[in-house]
N, C-alpha and C positions, 0 to 999 in steps of 0.2 A: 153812557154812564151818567147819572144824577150826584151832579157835585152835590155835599150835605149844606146846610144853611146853622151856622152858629147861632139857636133861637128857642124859644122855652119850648118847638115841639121838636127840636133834636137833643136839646140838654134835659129838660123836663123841671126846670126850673127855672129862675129869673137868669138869664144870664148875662146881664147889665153890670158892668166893673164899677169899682167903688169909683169915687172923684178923687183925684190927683193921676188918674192916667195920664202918660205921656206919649208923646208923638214926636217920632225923630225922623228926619227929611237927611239924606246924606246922596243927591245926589251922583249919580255916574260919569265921571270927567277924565279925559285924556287930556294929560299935557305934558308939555317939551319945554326944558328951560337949555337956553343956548348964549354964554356971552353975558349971563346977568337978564337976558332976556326969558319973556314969559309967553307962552299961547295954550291959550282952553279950548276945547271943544267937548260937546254932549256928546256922551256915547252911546247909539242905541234909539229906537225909538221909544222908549220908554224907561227911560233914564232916573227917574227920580221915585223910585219904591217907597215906601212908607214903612215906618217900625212902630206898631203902639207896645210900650210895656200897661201891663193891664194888672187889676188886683182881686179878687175876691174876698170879702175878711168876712166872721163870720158866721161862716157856713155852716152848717150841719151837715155829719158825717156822710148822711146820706144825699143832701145835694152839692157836697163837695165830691163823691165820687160819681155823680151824673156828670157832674164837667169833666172830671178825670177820664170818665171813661169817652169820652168825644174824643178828648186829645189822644189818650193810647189806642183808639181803632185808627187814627191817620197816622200815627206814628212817625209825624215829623214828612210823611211823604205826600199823602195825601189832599188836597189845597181845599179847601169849603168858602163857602162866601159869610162875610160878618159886615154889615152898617157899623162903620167908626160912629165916636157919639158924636163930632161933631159934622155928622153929614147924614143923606138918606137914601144914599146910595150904596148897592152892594157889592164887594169887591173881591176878588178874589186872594185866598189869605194860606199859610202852613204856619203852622205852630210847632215848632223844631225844641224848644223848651219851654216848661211848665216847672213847676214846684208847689206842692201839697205840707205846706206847717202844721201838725196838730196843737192848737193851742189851748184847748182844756178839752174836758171829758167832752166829747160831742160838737166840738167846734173849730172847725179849718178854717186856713185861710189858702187860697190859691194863688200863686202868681203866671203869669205869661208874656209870651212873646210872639205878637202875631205880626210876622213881615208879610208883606202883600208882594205877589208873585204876579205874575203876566201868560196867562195861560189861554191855546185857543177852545 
């Protein structure tokens, strides 16, 4: 199977999020509090997943629904690989929620949420 690549030749447009994307780190930790006492440990090898929320503003009808239609063919199941903007590596990513604003005649804005998944 050919994971897809979130890039102008599977969206068919620029698909570079505006600036003020954010990137949220919430790593995976087990721990036991006993007595007033405390102990952590990492869960996992791969413990520390990545969440960027992303924006598109904008857009034109028609290449807000080239990204629309990436995200409803994975359908939240599916994992593609995207370059974060601040890296050059590609990672593997599922987009479980999106959101399409029309804000005037011919012009969206999209929002998303690409969590990075761990997949062989």
């Amino acid at each position: 199977m050919t994971v897809p690549v979130f890039n102008t030749a599977t969206v068919g447009t620029d698909p570079t999020p505006d600036f003020g994307a954010s990137k949220k780190s919430q790593p995976i930790v087990r721990q036991i509090k006993f007595q007033g006492y405390e102990q952590r440990a990492s869960f996992g090898i791969n413990n520390n997943p990545k969440i960027w929320s992303l924006q598109w503003t904008a857009l034109s009808n028609a290449n807000a629904d080239l990204i629309e239609a990436f995200f409803d063919a994975r359908a939240g199941i599916e994992r593609f690989y995207w370059t974060p903007l601040d890296d050059t590596t590609q990672y593997s990513w599922v987009c479980r929620e999106w959101n399409r604003t029309h804000n005037y005649a011919d012009i969206c804005t999209i929002t998303a949420s690409f969590e990075q998944v761990f997949e062989p």
